[in-house]
C-alpha positions as CSV (number, residue, x, y, z in Angstrom):
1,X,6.8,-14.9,-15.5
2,X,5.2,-14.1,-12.5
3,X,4.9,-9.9,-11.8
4,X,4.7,-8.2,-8.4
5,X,1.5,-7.4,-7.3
6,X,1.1,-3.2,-8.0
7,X,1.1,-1.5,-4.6
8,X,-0.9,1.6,-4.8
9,X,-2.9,4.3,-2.4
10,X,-6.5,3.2,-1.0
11,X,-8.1,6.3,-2.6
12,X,-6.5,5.4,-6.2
13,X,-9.1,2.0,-5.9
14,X,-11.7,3.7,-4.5
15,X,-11.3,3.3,-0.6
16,X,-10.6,5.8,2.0
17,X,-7.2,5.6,4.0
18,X,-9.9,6.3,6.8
19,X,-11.5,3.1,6.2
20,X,-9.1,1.3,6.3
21,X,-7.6,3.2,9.5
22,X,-11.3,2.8,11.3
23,X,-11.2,-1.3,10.5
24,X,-7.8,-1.6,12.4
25,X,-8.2,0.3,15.2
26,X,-11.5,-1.4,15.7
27,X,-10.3,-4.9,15.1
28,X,-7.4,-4.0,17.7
29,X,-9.6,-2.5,20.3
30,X,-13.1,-4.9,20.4
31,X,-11.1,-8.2,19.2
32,X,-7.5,-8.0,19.3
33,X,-5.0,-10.7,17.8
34,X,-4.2,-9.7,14.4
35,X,-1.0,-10.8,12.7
36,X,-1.2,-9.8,9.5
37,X,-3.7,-8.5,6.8
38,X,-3.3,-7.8,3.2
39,X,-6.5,-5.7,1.2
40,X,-6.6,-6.2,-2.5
41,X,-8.9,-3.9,-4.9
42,X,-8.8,-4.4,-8.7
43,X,-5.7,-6.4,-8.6
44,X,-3.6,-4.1,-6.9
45,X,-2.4,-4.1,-3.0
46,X,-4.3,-1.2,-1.1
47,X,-2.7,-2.0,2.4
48,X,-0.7,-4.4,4.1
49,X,0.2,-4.6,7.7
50,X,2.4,-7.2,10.0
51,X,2.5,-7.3,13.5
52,X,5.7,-7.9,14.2
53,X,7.5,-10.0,14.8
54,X,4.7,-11.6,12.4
55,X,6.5,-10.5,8.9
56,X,6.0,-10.5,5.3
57,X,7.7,-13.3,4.5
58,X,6.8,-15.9,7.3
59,X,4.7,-18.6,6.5
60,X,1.6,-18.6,8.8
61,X,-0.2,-22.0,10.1
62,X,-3.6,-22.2,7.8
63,X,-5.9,-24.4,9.7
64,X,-8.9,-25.3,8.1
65,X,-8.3,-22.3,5.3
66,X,-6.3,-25.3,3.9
67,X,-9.4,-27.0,2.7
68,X,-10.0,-24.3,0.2
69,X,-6.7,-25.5,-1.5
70,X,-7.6,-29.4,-1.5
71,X,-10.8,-28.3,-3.3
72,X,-8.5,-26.4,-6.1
73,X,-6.5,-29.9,-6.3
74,X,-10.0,-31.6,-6.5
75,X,-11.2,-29.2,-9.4
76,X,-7.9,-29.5,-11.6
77,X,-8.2,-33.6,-11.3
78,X,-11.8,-32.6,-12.7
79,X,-10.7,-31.2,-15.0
80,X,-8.0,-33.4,-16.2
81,X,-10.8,-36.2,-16.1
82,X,-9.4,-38.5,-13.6
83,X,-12.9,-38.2,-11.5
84,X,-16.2,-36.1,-11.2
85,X,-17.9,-35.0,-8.5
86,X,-20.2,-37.6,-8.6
87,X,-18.0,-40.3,-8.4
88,X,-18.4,-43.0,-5.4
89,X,-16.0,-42.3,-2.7
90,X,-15.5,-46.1,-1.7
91,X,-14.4,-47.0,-5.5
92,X,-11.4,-44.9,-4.7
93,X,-10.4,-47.3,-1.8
94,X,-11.8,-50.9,-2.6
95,X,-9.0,-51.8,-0.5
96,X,-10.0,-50.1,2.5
97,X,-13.9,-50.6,2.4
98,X,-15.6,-52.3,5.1
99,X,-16.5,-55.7,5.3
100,X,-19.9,-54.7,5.7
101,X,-20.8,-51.8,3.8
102,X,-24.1,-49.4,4.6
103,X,-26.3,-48.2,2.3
104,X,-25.2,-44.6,3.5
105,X,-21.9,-45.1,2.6
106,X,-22.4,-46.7,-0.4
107,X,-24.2,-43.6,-1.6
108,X,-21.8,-41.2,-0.6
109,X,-20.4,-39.0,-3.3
110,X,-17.1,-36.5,-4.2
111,X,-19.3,-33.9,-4.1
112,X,-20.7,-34.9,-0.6
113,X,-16.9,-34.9,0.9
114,X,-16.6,-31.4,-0.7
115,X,-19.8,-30.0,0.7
116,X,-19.3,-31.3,4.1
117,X,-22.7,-33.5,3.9
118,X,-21.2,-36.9,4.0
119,X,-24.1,-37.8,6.1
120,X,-21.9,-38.2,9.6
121,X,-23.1,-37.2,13.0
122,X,-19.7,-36.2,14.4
123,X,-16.7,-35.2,13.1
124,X,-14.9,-37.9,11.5
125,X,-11.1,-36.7,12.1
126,X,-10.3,-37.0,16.4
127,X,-11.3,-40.7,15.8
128,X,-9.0,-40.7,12.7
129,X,-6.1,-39.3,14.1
130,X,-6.3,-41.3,17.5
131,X,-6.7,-44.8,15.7
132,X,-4.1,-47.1,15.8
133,X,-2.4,-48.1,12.4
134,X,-2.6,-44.6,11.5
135,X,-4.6,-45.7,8.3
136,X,-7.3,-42.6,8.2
137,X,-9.3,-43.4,5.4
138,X,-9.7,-47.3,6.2
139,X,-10.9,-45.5,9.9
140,X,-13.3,-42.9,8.0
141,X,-14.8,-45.4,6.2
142,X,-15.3,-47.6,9.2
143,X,-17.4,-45.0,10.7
144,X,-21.3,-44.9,11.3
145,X,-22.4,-42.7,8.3
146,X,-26.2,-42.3,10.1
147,X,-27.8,-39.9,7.4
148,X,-28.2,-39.9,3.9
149,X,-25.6,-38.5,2.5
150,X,-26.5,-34.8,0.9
151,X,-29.2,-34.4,3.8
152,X,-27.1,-33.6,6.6
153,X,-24.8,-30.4,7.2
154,X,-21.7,-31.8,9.5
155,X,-18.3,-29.7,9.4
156,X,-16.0,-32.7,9.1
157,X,-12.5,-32.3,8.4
158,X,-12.3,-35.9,7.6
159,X,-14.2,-35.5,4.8
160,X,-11.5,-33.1,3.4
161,X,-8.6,-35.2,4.2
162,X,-10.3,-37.7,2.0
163,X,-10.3,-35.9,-0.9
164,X,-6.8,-35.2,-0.2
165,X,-6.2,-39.2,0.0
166,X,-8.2,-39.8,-3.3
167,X,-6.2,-36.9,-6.2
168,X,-3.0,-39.2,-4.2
169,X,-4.6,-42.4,-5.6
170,X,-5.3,-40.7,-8.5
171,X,-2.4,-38.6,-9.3
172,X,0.4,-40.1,-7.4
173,X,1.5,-36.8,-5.9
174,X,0.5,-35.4,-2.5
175,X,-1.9,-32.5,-2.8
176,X,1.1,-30.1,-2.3
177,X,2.9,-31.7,-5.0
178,X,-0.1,-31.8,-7.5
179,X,-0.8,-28.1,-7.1
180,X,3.0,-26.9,-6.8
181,X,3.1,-26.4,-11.0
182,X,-0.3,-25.7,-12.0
183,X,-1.1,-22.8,-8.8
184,X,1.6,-22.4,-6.8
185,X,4.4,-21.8,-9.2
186,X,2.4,-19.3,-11.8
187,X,0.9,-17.6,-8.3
188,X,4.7,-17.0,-7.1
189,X,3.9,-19.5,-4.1
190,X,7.3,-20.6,-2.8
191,X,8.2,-22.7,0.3
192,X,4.6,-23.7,0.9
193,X,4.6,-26.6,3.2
194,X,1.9,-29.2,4.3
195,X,1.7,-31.7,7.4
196,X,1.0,-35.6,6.2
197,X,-1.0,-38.5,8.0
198,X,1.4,-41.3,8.7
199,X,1.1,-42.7,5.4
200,X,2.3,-40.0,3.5
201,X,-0.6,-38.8,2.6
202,X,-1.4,-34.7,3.0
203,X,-4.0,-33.9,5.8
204,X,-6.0,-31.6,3.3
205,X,-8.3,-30.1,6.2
206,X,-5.6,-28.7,7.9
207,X,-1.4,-28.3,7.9
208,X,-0.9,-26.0,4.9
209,X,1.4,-22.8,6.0
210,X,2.1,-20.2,3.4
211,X,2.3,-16.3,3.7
212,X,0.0,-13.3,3.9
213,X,0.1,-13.2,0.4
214,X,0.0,-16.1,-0.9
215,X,-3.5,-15.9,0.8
216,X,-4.4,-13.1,-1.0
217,X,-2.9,-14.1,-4.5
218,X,-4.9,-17.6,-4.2
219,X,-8.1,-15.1,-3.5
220,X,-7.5,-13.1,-6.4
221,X,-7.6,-15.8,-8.6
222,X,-10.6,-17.4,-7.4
223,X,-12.0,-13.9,-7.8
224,X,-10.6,-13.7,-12.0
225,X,-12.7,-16.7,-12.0
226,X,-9.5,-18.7,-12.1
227,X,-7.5,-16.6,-14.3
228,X,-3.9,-15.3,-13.2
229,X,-2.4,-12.3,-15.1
230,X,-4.4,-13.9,-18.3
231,X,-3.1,-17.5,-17.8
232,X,-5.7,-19.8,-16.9
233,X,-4.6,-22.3,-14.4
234,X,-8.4,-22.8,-13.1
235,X,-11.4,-23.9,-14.9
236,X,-14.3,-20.5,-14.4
237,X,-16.9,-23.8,-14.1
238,X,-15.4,-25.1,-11.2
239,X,-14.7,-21.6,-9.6
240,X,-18.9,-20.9,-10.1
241,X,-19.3,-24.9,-8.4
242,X,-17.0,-24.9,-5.8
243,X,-18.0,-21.1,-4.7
244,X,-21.6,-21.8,-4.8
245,X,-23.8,-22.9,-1.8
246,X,-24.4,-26.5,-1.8
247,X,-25.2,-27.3,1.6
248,X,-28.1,-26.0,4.1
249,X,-25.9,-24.6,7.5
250,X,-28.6,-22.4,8.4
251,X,-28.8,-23.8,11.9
252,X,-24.9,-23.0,12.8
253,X,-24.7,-20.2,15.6
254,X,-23.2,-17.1,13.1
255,X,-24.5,-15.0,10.7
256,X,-21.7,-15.5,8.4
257,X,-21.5,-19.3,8.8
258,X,-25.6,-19.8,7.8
259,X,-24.9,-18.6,4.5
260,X,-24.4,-22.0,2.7
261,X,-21.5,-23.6,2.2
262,X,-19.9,-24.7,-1.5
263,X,-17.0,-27.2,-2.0
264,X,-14.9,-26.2,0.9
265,X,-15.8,-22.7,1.0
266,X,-18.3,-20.9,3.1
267,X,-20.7,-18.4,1.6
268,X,-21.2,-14.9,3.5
269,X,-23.7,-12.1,3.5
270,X,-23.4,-9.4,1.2
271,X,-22.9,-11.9,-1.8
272,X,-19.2,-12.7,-0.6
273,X,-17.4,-16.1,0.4
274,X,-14.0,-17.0,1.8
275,X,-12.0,-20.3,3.0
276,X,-11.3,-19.6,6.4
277,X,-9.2,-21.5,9.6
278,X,-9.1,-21.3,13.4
279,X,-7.8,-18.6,14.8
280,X,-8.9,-16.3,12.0
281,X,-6.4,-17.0,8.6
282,X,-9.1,-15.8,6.3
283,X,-9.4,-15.4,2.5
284,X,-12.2,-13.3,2.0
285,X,-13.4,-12.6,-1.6
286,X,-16.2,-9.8,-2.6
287,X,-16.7,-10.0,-5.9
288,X,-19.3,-6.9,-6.2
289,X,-16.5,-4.6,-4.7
290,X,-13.8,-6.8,-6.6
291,X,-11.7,-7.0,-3.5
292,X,-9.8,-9.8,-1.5
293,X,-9.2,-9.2,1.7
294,X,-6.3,-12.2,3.7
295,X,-6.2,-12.0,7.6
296,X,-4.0,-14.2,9.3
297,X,-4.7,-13.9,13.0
298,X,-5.1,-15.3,16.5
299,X,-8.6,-14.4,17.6
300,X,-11.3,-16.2,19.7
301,X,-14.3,-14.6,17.7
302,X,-14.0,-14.7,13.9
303,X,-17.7,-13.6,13.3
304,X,-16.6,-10.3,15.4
305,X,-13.5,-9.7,12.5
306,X,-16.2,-9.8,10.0
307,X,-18.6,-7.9,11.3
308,X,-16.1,-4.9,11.1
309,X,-15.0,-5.8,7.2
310,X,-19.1,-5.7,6.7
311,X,-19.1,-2.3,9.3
312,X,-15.9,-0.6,8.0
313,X,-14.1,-1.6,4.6
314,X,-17.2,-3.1,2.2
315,X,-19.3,-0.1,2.2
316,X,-16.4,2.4,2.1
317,X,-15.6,0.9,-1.2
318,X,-16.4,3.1,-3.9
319,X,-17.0,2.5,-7.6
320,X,-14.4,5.3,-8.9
321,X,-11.1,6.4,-7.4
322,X,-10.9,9.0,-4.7
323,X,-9.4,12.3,-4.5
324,X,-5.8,11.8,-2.5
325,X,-6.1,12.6,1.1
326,X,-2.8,13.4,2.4
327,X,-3.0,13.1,6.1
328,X,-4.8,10.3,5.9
329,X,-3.1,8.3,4.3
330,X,0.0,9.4,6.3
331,X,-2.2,8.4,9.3
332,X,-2.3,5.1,7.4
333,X,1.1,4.5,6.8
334,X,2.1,5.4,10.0
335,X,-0.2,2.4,11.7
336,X,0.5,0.0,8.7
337,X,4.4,0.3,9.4
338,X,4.1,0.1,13.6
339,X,2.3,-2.8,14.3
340,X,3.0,-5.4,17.3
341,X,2.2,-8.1,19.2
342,X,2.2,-6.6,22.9
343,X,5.7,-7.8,24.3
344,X,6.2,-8.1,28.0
345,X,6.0,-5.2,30.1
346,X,8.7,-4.9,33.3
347,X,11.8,-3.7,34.2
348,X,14.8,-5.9,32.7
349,X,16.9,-6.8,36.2
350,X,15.8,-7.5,39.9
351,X,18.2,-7.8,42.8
352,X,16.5,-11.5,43.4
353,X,17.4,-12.0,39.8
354,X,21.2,-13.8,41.0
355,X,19.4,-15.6,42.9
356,X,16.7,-16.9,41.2
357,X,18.7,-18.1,38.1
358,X,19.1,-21.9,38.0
359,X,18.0,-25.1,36.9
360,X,14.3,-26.3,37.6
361,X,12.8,-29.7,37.3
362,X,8.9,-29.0,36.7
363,X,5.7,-31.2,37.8
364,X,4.2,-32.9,35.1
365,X,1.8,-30.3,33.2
366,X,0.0,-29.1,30.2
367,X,2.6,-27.9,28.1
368,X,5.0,-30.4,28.1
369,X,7.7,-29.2,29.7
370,X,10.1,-31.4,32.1
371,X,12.9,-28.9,32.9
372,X,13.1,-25.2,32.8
373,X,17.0,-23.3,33.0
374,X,17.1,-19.8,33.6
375,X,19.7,-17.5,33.3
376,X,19.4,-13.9,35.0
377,X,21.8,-10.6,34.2
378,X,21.6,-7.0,34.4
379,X,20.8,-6.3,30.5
380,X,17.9,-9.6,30.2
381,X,17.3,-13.2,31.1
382,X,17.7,-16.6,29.5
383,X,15.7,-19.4,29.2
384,X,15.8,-22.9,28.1
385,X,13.2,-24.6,28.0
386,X,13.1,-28.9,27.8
387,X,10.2,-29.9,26.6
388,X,8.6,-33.7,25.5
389,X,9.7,-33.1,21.8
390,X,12.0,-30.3,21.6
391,X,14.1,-27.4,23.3
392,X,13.7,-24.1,23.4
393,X,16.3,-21.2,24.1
394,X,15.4,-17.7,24.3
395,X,16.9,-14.5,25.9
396,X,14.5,-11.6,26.4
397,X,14.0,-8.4,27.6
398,X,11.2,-6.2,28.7
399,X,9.8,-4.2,25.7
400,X,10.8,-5.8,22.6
401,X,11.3,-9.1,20.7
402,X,14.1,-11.0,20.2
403,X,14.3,-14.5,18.1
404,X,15.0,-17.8,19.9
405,X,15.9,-21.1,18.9
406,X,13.8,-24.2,18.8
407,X,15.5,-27.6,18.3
408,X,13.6,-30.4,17.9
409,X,14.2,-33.2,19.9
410,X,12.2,-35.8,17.5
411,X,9.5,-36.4,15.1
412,X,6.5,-34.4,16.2
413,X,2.7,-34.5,16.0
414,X,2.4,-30.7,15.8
415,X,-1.7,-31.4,15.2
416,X,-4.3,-28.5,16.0
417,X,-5.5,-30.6,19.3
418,X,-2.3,-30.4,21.6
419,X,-1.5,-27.6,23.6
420,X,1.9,-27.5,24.1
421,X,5.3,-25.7,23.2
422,X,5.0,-25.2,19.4
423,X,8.0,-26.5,17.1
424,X,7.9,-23.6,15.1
425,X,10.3,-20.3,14.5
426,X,9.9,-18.3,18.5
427,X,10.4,-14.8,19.2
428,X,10.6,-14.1,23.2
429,X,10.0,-10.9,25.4
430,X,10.6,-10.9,29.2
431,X,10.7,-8.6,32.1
432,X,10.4,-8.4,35.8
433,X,6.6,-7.5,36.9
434,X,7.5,-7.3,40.9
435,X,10.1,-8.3,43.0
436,X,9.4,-11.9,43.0
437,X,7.7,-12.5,39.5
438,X,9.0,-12.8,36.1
439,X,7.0,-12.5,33.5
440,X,7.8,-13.9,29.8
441,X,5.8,-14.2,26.1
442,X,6.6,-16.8,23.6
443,X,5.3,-16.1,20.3
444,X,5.8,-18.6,17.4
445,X,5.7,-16.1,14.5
446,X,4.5,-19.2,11.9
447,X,1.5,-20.1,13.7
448,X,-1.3,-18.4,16.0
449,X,0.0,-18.9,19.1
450,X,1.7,-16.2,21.6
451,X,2.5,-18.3,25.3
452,X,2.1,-15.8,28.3
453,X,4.4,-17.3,31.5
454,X,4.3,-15.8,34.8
455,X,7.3,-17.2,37.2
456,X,6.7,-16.7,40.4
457,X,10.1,-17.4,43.0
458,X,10.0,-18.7,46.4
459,X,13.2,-19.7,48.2
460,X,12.9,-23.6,47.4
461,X,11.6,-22.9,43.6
462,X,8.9,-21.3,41.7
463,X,5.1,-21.5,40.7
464,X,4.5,-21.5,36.5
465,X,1.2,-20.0,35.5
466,X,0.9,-20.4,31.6
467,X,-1.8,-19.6,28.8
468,X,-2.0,-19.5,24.9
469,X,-3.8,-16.5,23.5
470,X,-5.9,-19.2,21.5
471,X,-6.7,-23.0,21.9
472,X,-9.1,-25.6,20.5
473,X,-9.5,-26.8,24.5
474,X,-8.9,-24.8,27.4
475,X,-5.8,-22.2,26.3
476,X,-4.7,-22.2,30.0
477,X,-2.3,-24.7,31.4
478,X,-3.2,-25.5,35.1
479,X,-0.4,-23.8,37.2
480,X,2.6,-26.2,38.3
481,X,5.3,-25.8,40.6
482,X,9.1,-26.7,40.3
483,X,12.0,-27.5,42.5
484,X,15.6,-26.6,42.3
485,X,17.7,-29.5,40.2
């Protein structure tokens, strides 16, 4: 049966509340975005922290962090002796090969979809998504593989959505489904869920949401070497492999991302490595200090979040306990237990307020939205929002955080390229910033993005200004006006 993971002071494992105080307050002051963060040492939880209404048992959007849990799928199907790492990708899919088929591609190996040198110049997956037919690996293997495979460092998610498609062929179960009873179930991961291609198939680079520490727990077993309060559920060979540097990204822009990178992992300095995802979900493993640290954030610079694990928590950790220290680890406490995600500032009524309230049919515009109702009293405001693919409804007030309600409207492709209203759990905070101008935040508690909105109200209607605290494009929305409907 699975047991609770032992929740203990910092200075009982060796770190000082201090520490662990200095790495927040940094994070929050020179980067900003955090949601959530949970610091393991020896086994045992030495500080956790939400910021609400981020909460312990959300589910948080992964992003690429995913891939580190389609390589775990790839290692068990190792290990059951369905395939090895050497294996030929295109025997997986004779049905889907080329009529002409390149000596690149021929060539190309498991272990070169895991390592991320498939021998591609771009970025196999926009192409793949955008297709018609929505048959990804038939596209993928379509594709110009211009280097020899193993010679050529090329982030491609496609790759990892390939090994996804080939333990399906080989297992009959979606990656989910394969690692539900062998890691998810003796971890104490429940409710995971994963996004699919349209054939059913999970996307494997990206789409997996679990919680804060579910991160962590999957960390701690990679660092036991693939041991789980002595089960074994994970062979120690493939945890040395897929850990291991296997690729040359020395030319990529950051320190921590020229460090080599293993079968969907990256290696980092100090002899560390983590699976990581936009926006900063990170599962960071240092096996010198025996530690695991899990961040789920939205940040703009992920090298800057490590830079102040390397600055703050790895060299605090010592190789003995601590003596207590009272007042700092009240000090602690006190910041673990009072975190948030900045709501909207203002006053809660306006005299313009009766007026303004009404039903507004928008210009076409980034986010998707074709009508927006608002609703204005003395205590708050309400808004519904009409959007391509679903409806929002929140009430808010200046200050705080209060739940919505998203309906969706139809299937949708809630992919990491779109910017647009999220279909996802919302929490809403709103509050007049001058006479004329309303200003709201949307946060979607199970992914990275928080939506800023300024209204602004003129007799005839009212100018929207919007922006996403993170985006794979621009994560501003060009302003748009609407009319009175």
């Amino acid at each position: 049966m699975n047991e609770p993971l032992e929740r203990v002071a910092p200075e009982t494992v060796g770190i000082p509340s201090s520490a662990i105080q200095a790495f927040i307050e940094a994070t929050e002051t020179r980067v900003g975005g955090l949601h959530s963060l949970m610091l393991l040492r020896h086994g045992k939880v030495a500080a956790e922290a939400w910021w609400a209404p981020y909460a312990p048992e959300r589910p948080h959007m992964l992003f690429s962090l995913s891939k580190s849990f389609t390589s775990t799928a790839v290692g068990l199907a190792v290990a059951d002796g369905l395939l090895t790492v050497d294996d030929s990708v295109l025997q997986f899919f004779p049905d889907k090969a080329p009529r002409h088929v390149s000596r690149n591609l021929a060539a190309m190996r498991v272990r070169h979809l895991l390592s991320m040198n498939t021998g591609h110049d771009v970025d196999t997956t926009g192409t793949m998504i955008q297709r018609r037919g929505g048959d990804w690996a038939r596209t993928f293997l379509s594709l110009p593989v211009k280097h020899k495979p193993g010679s050529h460092f090329l982030y491609n998610t496609g790759a990892t959505y390939m090994l996804s498609a080939i333990v399906q062929r080989l297992t009959g179960q979606t990656v989910l489904s394969y690692l539900t009873p062998r890691i998810f179930a003796p971890l104490g991961i429940t409710g995971a869920t994963w996004e699919t291609c349209p054939q059913g198939v999970n996307t494997g680079g990206f789409g997996l949401s679990v919680r804060t520490e579910d991160i962590a727990r999957f960390g701690q077993l990679y660092l036991n070497r693939g041991t789980w309060q002595g089960q074994r559920l994970l062979p120690a060979e493939w945890v040395d492999e897929a850990t291991a540097a296997h690729s040359d990204n020395s030319s990529q822009p950051a320190p921590d991302w020229q460090q080599g990178y293993g079968y969907q992992f990256w290696r980092c300095r100090h002899d560390c490595y983590r699976g990581d995802g936009a926006y900063g979900q990170y599962c960071l493993v240092m096996p010198k200090q025996d530690a695991v640290l899990a961040i789920t954030s939205g940040v703009n610079d992920m090298q800057a979040v490590l830079d102040l694990v390397w600055a703050h928590l790895l060299p605090a950790m010592a190789a003995y306990p601590l003596p207590a220290d009272a007042a700092a680890q009240t000090a602690l406490e006190e910041t673990l237990t009072n975190r948030i995600i900045e709501p909207a500032r203002g006053v809660a009524a306006m005299p313009l307020g009766k007026a303004a309230s009404g039903r507004f049919a928008l210009e076409a515009n980034d986010l998707g939205i074709k009508t927006l109702t608002l609703t204005f009293r003395q205590a708050g405001a309400t808004a519904r929002f009409t959007g391509i693919d679903n409806v929002t409804t929140v009430s808010c007030q200046p200050n705080t955080w209060q739940e919505g309600q998203v309906i969706a409207r139809k299937p949708t492709k809630r992919l990491p390229l779109q910017l647009h209203l999220p279909d996802a759990p919302v929490f809403s905070s709103g509050g007049w910033a001058a006479e004329n101008t309303f200003v709201l935040r949307l946060c979607y508690a199970e992914t990275p993005q928080v939506l800023s909105i300024t209204l602004t109200f003129a007799p005839d209607g009212l100018s929207f200004r919007g922006s996403v605290a993170v985006a794979f494009e621009s994560g501003t929305a060009h302003p748009f006006n609407g009319q009175r409907s």
